[in-house]
C-alpha positions as CSV (number, residue, x, y, z in Angstrom):
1,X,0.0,0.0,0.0
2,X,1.6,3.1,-0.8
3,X,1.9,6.3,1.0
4,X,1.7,10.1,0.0
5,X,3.6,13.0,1.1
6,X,1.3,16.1,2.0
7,X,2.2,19.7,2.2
8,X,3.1,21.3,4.8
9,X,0.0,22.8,6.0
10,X,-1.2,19.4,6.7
11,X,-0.2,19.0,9.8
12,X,-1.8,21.9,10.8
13,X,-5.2,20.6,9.2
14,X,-5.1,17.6,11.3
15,X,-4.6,19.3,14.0
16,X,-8.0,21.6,13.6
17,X,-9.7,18.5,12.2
18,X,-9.0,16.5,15.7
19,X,-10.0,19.5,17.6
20,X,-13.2,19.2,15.4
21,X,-13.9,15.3,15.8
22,X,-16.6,14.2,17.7
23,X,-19.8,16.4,15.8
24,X,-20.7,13.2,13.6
25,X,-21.6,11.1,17.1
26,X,-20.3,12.7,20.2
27,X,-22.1,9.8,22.4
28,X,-20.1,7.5,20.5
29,X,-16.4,8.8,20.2
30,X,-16.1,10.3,23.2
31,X,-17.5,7.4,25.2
32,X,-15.4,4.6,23.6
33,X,-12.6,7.1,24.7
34,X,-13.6,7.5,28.2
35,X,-14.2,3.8,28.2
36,X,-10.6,3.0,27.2
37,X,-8.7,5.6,29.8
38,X,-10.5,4.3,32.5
39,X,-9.0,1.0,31.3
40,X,-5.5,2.4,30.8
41,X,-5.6,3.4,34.7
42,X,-5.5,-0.5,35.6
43,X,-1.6,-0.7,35.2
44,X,-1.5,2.5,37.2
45,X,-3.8,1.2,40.2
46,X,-1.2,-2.2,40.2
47,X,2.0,0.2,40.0
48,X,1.3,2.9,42.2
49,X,1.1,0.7,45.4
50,X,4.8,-0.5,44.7
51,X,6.5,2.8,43.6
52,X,4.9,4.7,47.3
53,X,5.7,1.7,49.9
54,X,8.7,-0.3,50.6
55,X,12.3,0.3,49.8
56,X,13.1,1.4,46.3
57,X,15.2,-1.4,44.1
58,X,16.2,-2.0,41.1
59,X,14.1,-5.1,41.5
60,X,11.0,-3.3,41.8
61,X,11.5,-0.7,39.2
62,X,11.4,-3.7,36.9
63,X,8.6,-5.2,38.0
64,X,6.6,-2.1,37.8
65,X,8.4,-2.3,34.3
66,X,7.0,-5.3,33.2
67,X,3.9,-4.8,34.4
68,X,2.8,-1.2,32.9
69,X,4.8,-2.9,29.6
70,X,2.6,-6.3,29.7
71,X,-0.9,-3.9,30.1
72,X,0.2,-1.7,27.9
73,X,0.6,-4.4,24.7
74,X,-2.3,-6.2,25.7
75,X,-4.5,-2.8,25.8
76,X,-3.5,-2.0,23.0
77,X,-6.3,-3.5,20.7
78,X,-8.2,-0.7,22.4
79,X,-6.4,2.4,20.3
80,X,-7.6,0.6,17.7
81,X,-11.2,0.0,18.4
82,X,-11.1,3.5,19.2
83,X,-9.7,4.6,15.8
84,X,-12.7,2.5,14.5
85,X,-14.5,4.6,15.7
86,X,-13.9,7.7,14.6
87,X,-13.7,6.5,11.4
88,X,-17.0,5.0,11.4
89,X,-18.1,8.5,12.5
90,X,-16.5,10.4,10.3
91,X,-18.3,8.2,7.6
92,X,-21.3,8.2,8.4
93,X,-21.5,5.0,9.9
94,X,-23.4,3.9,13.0
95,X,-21.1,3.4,15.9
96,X,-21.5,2.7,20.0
97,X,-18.9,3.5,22.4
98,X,-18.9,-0.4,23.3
99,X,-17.1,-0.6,19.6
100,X,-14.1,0.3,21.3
101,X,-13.5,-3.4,22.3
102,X,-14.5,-4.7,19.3
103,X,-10.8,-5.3,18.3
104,X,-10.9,-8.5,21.1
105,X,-14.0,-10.4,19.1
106,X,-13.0,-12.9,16.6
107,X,-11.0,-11.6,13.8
108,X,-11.1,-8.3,15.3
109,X,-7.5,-8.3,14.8
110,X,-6.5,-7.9,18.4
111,X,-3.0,-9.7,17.8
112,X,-2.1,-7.9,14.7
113,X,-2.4,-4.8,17.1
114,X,-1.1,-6.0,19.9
115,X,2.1,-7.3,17.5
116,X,2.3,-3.8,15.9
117,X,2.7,-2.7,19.9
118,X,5.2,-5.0,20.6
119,X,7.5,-3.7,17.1
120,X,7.2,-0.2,18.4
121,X,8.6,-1.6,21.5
122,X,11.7,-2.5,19.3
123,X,12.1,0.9,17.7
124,X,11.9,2.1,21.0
125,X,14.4,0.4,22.6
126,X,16.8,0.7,19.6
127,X,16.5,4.7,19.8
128,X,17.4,4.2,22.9
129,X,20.6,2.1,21.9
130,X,21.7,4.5,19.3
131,X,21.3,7.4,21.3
132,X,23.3,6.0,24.2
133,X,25.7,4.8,21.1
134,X,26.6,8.5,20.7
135,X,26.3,10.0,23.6
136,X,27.8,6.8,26.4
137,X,26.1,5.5,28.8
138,X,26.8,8.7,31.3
139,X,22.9,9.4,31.3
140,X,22.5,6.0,32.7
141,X,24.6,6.1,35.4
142,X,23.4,10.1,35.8
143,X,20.0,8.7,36.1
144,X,20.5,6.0,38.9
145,X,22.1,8.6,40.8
146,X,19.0,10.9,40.3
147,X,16.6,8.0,41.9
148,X,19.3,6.8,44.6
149,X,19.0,10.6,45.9
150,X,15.6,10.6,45.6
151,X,14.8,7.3,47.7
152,X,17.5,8.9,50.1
153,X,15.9,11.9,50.2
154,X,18.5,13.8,49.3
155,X,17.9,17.9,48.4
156,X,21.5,17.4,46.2
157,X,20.9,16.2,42.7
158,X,23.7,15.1,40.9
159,X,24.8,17.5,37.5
160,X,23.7,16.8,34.4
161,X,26.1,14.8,32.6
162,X,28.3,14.9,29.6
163,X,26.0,14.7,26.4
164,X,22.9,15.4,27.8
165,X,21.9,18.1,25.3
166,X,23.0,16.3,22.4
167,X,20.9,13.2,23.7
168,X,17.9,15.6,24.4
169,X,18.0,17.2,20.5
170,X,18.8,13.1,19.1
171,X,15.4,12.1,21.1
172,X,13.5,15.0,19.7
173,X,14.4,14.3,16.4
174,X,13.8,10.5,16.9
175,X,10.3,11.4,18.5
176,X,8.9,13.4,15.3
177,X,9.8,10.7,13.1
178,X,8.4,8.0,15.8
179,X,5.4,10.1,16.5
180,X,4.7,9.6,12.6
181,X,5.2,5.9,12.5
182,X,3.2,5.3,15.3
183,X,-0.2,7.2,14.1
184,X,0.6,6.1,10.5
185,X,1.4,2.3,11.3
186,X,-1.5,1.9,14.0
187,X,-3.9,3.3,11.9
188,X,-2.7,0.8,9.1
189,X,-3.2,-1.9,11.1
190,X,-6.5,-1.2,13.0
191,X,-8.1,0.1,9.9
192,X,-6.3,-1.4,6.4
193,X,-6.0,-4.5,7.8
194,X,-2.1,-4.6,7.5
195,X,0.1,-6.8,9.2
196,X,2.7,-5.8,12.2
197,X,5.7,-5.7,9.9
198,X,4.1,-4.1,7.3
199,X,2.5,-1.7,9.2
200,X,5.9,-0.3,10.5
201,X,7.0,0.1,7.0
202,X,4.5,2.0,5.4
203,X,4.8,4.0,9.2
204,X,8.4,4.6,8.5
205,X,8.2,5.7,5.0
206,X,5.2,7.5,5.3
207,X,6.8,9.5,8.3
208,X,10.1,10.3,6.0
209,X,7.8,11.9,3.6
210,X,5.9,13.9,6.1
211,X,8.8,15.3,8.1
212,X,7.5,18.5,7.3
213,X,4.0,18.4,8.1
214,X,4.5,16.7,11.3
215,X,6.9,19.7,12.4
216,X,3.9,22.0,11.5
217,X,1.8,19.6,13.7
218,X,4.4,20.1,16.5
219,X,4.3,23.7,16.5
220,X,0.5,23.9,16.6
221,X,0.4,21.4,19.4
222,X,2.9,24.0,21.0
223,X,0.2,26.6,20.4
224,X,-2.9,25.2,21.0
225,X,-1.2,23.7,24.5
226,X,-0.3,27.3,25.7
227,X,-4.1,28.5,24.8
228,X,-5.4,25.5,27.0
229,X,-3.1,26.3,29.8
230,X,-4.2,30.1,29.7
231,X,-7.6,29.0,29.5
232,X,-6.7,26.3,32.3
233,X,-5.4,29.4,34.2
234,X,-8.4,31.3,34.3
235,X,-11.0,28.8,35.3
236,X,-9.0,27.8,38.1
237,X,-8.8,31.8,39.1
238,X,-12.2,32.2,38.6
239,X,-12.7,28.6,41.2
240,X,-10.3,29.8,43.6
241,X,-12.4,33.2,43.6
242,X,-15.7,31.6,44.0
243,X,-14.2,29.3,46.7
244,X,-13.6,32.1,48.7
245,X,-16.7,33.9,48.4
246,X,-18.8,30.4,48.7
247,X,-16.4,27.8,50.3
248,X,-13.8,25.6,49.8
249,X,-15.9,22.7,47.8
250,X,-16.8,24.8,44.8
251,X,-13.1,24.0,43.7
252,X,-14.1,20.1,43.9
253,X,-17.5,20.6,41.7
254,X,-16.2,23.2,39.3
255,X,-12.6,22.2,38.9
256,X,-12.7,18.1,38.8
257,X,-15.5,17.8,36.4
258,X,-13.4,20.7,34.2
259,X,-10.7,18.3,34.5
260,X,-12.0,15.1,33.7
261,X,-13.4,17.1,30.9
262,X,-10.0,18.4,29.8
263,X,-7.7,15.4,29.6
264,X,-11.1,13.6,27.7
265,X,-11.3,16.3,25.1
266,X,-7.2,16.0,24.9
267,X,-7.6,12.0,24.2
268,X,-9.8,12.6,21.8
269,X,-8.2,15.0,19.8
270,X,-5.0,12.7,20.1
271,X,-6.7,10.2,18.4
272,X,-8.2,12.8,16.0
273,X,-4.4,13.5,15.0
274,X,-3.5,10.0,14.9
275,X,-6.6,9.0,12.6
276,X,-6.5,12.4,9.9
277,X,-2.9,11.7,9.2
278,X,-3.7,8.0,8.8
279,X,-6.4,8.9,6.4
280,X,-4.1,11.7,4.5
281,X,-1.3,9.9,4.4
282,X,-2.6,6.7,3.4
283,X,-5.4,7.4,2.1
284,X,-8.2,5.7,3.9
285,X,-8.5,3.0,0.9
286,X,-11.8,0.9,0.8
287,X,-9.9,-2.1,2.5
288,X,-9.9,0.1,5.7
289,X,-13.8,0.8,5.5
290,X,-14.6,-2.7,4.9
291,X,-11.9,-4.0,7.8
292,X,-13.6,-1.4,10.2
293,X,-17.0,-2.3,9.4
294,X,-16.3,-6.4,9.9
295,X,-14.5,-4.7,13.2
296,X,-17.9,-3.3,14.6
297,X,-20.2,-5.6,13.2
């Protein structure tokens, strides 16, 4: 399946797209996505317990490792249930927030997501490698110090070591490009049908081509993240006012459902991203439509 490369005002279209998903059936998108982060609190609810109590160890850090890694491939099948989704809304297709687990039926292709997971995984971990490659392994050693002073309790952080800015501008680089593979490949294989391998490849090259539009889709994050946090800004002035005129518990019924609101409407438009550069990128060919429509049936 082959991939196109969009200008560089795309990435600013699929930005004001996501911010726009949701009209076709609200009930639906949003509710499959509120469905699937109260899911993706499970790892944190097993985790939590063993970061706050007991000594720190090397031995634990793995374990809560291994366990946020283990949830996270095998909730996986949800992104795409949820990308479903949107698509179905966006055309014109009926759609139920219970879709989102549609990917776990028969032939929902839950292990083709789940697979596609686990090969990010890999690119992750090899970033990781080359970065270290070129830098050493001084941030390593850097960051074990950090945590040794922090289960000490210690107000003395070590430095920063040598290479740490290269290592931050290698990382940024590597996360545009991964940030491309990721919504491109996912999207191919929740909604073409495509399998784990092939998936990454059409992310990969579709990402080279769209270097561009994916740094105009960084900067409007940038911007529409600094409107939010003004906007953030004022409600919470506006609470704290009212909580001193009224009482202390208008902050808990004005603030808490604003931010249960907030980090819902910022899912959603996540996905948005994820699915419009799917759909530009690749397309959205009629194998996808059919795939998504066995997928909810």
């Amino acid at each position: 399946m082959s991939t196109r490369a969009m200008g560089p005002m795309a990435g600013f279209r699929w930005l004001m797209n996501a911010i726009n998903l949701g009209r076709n059936n609200p009930k639906a998108v949003f509710g499959a996505a509120a469905l699937s982060m109260v899911l993706m609190l499970v790892p944190s609810l097993l985790t939590v317990p063993l970061q706050m109590t007991g000594t720190q160890s090397a031995g634990r850090m793995a374990a809560v490792i291994a366990i946020s890694m283990l949830f996270g491939l095998l909730l996986a099948p949800l992104y795409g249930g949820l990308l479903s989704i949107i698509d179905a809304a966006e055309r014109g297709r009926p759609a139920r927030a219970t879709d989102v687990f549609a990917p776990y039926r028969a032939g929902g292709g839950a292990v083709r997501m789940i697979g596609f997971a686990l090969g990010m995984l890999v690119v992750y971990a090899a970033i990781v490698a080359i970065v270290l490659g070129v830098v050493g392994t001084g941030i390593i050693h850097w960051y074990t110090d950090v945590l040794a002073a922090q289960a000490a309790k210690s107000t003395t952080l070590p430095g920063l070591p040598a290479g740490f800015g290269t290592a931050v501008a290698l990382f940024a680089v590597f996360w545009l490009l991964v940030m491309g593979v990721y919504a491109v490949g996912f999207g191919q294989v929740a909604l073409a049908g495509r399998s784990p391998l092939a998936a990454l490849k059409d992310g990969f090259v579709g990402s080279i081509k769209n270097l561009l539009p994916l740094l105009m889709l960084v900067v409007g994050l940038f911007v529409a993240w600094i409107a939010v946090a003004l906007a953030v800004i004022v409600l919470v002035g506006i609470a704290a006012l009212l909580a001193k005129l009224v009482g202390a518990w208008v902050l808990f019924v004005v603030a808490v459902p604003v931010y249960i609101a907030l980090i819902l409407a910022l899912y959603v438009v996540m996905f948005g991203v994820m699915y419009f550069m799917w759909r530009d990128i690749c397309g959205g060919s009629d194998l996808g439509a059919e795939t998504v429509g066995a997928m909810a049936a």
